[in-house]
VOTI-571563 format. One record per residue (C-alpha): residue in one letter; x negated, y, z. Coordinates in steps of 0.05 Angstrom, whole numbers, plus 32768, in hexadecimal, padded with zeros to 4 digits. Last residue first. Layout:
AXYZ ...
END
This chain:
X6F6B82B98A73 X6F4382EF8A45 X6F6D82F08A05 X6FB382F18A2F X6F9A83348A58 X6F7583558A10 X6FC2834789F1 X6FE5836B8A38 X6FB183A48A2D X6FCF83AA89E3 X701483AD89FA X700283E68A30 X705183FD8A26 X707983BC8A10 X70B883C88A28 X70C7840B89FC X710384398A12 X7141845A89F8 X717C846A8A14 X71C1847389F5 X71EF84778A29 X71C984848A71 X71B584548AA9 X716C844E8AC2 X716783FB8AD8 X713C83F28A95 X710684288AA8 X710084088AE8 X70F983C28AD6 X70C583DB8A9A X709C83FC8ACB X709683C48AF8 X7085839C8AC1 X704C83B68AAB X703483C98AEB X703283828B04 X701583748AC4 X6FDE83A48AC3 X6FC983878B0E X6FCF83A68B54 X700D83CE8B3B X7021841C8B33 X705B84298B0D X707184638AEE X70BC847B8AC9 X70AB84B38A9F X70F984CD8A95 X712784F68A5F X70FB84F48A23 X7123851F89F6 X714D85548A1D X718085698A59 X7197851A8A69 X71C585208A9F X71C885218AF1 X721085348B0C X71FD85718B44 X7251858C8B3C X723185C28B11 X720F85948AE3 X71CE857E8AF9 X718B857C8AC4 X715E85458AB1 X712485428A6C X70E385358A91 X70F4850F8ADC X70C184E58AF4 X70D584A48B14 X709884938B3B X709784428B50 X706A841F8B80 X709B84338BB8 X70D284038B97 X710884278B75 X7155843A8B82 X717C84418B43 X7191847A8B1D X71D4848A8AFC X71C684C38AC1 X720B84E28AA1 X71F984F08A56 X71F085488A52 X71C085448A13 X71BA851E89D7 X716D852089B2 X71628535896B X712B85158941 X710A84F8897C X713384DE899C X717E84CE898B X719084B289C6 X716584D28A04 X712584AC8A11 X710A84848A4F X70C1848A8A51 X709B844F8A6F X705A845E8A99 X702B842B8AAD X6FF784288AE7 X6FBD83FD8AFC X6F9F83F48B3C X6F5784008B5B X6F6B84458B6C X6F4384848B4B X6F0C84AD8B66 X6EF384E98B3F X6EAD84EA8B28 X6E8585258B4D X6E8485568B13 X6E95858B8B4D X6EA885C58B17 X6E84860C8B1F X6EB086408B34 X6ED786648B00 X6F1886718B2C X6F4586428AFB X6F0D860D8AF7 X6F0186088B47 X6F50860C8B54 X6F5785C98B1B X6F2685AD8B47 X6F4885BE8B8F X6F8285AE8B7F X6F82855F8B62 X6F72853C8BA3 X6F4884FF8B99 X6F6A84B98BA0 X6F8084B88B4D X6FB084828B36 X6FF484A38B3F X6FD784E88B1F X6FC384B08AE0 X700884968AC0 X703084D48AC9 X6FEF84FC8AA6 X6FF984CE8A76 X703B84DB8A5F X702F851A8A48 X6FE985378A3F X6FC485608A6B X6FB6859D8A44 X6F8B85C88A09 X6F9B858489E5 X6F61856A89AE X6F768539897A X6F5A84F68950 X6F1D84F8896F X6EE484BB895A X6ECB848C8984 X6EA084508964 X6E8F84428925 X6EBB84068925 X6EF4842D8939 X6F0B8447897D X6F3F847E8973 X6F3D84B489A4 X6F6684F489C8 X6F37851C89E8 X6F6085468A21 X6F3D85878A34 X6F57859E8A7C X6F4785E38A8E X6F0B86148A76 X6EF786168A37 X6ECA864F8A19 X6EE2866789DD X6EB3869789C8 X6EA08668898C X6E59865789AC X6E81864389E9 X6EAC861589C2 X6E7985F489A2 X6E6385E789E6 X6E9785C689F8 X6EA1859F89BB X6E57857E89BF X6E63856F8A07 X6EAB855289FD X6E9E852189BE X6E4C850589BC X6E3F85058A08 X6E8B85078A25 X6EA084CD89F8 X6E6384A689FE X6E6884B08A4F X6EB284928A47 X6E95845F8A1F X6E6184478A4D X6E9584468A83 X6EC484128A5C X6F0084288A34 X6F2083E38A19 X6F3A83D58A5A X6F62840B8A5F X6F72842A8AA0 X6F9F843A8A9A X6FE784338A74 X701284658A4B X7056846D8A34 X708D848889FB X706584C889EA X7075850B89C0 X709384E2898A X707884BE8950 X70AE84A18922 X70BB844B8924 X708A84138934 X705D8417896F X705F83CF8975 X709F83E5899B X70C28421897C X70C1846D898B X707484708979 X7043849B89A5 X7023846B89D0 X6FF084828A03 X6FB484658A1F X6F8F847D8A52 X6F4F84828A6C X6F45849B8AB9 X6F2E84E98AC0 X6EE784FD8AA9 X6EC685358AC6 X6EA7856E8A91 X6E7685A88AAA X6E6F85D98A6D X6EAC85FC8A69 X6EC885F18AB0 X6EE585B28A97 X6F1C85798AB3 X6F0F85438A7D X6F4A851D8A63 X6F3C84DC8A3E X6F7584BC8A0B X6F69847C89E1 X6F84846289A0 X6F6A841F898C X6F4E84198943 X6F52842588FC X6F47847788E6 X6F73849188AA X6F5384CB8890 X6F77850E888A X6FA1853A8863 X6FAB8577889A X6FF185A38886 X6FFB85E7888E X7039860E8893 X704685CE88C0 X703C85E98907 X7073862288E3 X70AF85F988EC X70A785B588F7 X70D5859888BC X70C585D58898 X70E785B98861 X70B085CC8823 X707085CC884A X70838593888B X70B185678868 X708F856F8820 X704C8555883D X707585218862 X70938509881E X7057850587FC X703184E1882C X707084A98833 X706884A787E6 X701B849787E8 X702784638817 X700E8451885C X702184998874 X700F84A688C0 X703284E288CD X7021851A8902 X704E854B8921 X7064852F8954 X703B853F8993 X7067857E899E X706A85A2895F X702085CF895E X700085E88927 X6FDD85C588ED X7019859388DC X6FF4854888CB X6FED851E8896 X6FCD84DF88A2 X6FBC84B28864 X6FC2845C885F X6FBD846F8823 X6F85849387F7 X6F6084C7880D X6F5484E987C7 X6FA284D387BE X6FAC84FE87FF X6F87854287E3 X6FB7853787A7 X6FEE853A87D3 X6FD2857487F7 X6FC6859987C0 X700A8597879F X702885A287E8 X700285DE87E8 X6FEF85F5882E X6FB185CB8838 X6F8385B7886B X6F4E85798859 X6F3D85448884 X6EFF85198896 X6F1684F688DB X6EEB85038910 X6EA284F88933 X6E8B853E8951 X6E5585668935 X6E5A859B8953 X6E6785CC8914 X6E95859188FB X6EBD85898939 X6ECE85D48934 X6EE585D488F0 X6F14859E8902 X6F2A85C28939 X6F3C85FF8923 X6F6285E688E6 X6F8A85B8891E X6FA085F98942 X6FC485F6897D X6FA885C4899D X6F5385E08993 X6F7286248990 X6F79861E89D5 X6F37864289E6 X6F59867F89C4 X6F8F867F89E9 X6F6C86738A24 X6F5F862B8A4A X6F9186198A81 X6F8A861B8AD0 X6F9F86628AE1 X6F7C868D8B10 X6FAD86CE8B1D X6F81870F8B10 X6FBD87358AF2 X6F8E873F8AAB X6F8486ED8AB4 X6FD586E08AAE X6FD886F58A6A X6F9E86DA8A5C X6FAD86978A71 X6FF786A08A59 X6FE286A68A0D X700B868989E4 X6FE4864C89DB X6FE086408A20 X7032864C8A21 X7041861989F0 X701585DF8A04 X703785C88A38 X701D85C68A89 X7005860A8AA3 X6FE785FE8AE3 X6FE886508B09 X6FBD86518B4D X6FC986808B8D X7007868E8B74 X701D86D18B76 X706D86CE8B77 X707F870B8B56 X704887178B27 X704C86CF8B1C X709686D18B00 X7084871A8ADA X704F86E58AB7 X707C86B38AAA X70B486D48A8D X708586F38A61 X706B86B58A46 X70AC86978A40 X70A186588A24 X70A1862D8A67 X70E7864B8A6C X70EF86708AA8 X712486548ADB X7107864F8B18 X70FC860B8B3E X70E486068B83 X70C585C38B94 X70D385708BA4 X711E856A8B91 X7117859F8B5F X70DE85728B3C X711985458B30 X7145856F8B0F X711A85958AE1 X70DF85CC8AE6 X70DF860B8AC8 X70B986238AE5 X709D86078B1D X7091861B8B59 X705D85F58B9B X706486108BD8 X702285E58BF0 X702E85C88C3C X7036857C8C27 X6FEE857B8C09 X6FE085458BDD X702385308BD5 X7032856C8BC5 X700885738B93 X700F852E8B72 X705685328B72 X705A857B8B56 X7028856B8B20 X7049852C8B0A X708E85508B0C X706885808ADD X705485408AB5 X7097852D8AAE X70B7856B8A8A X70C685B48AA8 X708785E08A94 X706386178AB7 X703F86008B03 X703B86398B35 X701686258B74 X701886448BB5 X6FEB863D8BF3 
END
């Protein structure tokens, strides 16, 4: 059997692990893949962006199943594209997508189905949308409409720091055209929390909690960037919240989806804040989201194939919970100097040998011609571990992460922070 998987960063090496892993005998490509995924599949050099690339690539090759990883191509269209050659792709349509790659979409979504969110208003005058966040008042989230890779949002806690991102994103461009619009929203209080849910469009099976943490800095200080880490499972996210979440969140936006004629099939990732008034969604992704997905393949027992092969050939999803390990597992991202606002590339990489409880996924890597390892863009490594307890994993993880040699690297050591506070409260 032969899998196709589109994207190059750590959760295709994820993907590629866990696959063949699964099933040593899959010819598993990926494209573009990286370094370290080349060490474990074939790699061909077509840019995860390259929709057209892509689809002559699986004309060629005819995979028996296509995973599309970022958010770029889904939006673009590959699952279409690739539907009219009759390959089964797992990844929602274009127009099913819309629910990433358009926050305007969303939010008027949510409200038809009632979904608990953020009130918000969308605006493409900067004079509007500062007056829109006085209305709000500060703390105020303004975020870019479109997509700019998970870092695109800003959480003002002035009225000045609102202004200035509003005139980042309309007036500079500062993320291109995601920000030709601008979403002035609520500030929610609480714990952040991720949930994926593999989806056939109206079937919905829950994958392990996670949480993720999105600032540069530790105390998740500093600029938002496309991930820095993640932990499960969460403490904090008990079964009868998870069933909450899919009850009043993915059900409800599901079907709202259908009634759109959008119907959702793929991987629809809820990303949460728990306040006082319970779960509300701060962001859908069309896709498994990056780091997590290196923080949960680790943890799961079940085989991941032949699900995402049910959704992508429109057979009816086993909702059969999946079956995870009883273990906990935390992901450190090691950065490139100068992430996020513009990473270095080609710094000489020297790794060290890790413990079997350790995955050293590979996201930004590429080999000179003489096969020297270097840094080839922003978040250079998701470096997982895999421990009996949280704190074993905790600091496993950070060991690993620390022992990775380039100049200039960046990394957080306190990745699951909060869980190691709920861990000191209890004993």
């Amino acid at each position: 059997m032969k899998v196709l998987i589109v994207g190059g960063g750590g959760r295709e090496h994820a993907f590629a692990w866990k696959l063949t892993r699964d099933d040593p005998t899959l010819d598993v490509l990926v494209a573009p893949g990286n370094a370290g995924i080349a060490d474990i599949a074939r790699c061909v050099g077509v840019s995860a962006g390259d929709v057209e690339g892509l689809v002559a690539l699986a004309r060629a090759e005819r995979p028996d199943l296509v995973i599309v990883g970022p958010e770029v191509p889904l939006a673009a269209g590959i699952t279409d594209a690739l539907h009219l050659d009759g390959i089964p792709v797992f990844g929602p349509t274009a127009r099913a997508a819309r629910i990433e790659s358009s926050t305007s979409f969303a939010k008027d979504l949510m409200g038809r189905a009632g979904v608990p969110t953020a009130r918000a208003e969308r605006h493409t005058s900067a004079t509007d949308a500062k007056r829109a966040a006085r209305a709000f008042g500060a703390p105020v989230v303004i975020k870019a409409s479109g997509l700019a890779a998970g870092k695109g949002v800003v959480i003002a806690h002035t009225l000045a720091e609102a202004d200035r991102a509003i005139d980042a994103m309309l007036h500079d461009h500062a993320f291109g055209g995601a920000g030709d619009e601008v979403l002035v929203e609520e500030f929610m209080d609480g714990e952040e929390l991720s949930i994926f849910f593999l989806t056939d469009g109206t079937r919905a099976v829950p994958m392990l909690p996670a949480q993720d943490h999105k600032r540069l800095g530790e105390g998740d200080t500093g600029p938002n960037t496309g991930g820095m880490g993640a932990y499960a499972p969460v403490s904090a996210a008990t079964p009868d919240l998870v069933n909450d979440v899919a009850a009043r969140i993915v059900r409800p936006t599901l079907r709202a989806l259908r009634d759109a004629g959008a119907p959702f099939a793929g991987l629809l990732y809820a990303g949460l804040m728990l306040t006082d008034r319970g779960p509300r969604v701060v962001e859908f992704n069309s896709r498994f989201g990056d780091p997590e997905t290196e923080t949960l393949l680790p943890l799961l027992d079940d085989a991941l194939l032949p699900r995402l092969l049910a959704i992508a050939t429109g057979q009816p999803l086993d909702d059969t919970p999946l079956r995870w390990r009883a273990a906990s597992a935390v992901t450190t991202v090691v950065a490139a100097a100068g992430y996020p606002e513009s990473a270095r590339t080609g710094d000489v990489i020297t790794l060290a040998p890790t413990p079997p409880n350790v995955h050293v996924f590979h996201a930004g890597t590429g080999r000179r011609s003489d096969g020297t390892l270097v840094t080839a863009g922003g978040r250079v490594f998701a470096v997982t571990a895999v421990g009996e307890s949280f704190a074993d994993a905790q600091q496993a993880s950070t060991r690993a992460a620390r022992s990775i040699e380039f100049e200039g690297k960046q990394y957080r050591a306190d990745i699951g922070w909060r869980e190691i506070e709920r861990h000191a409260g209890a004993s």
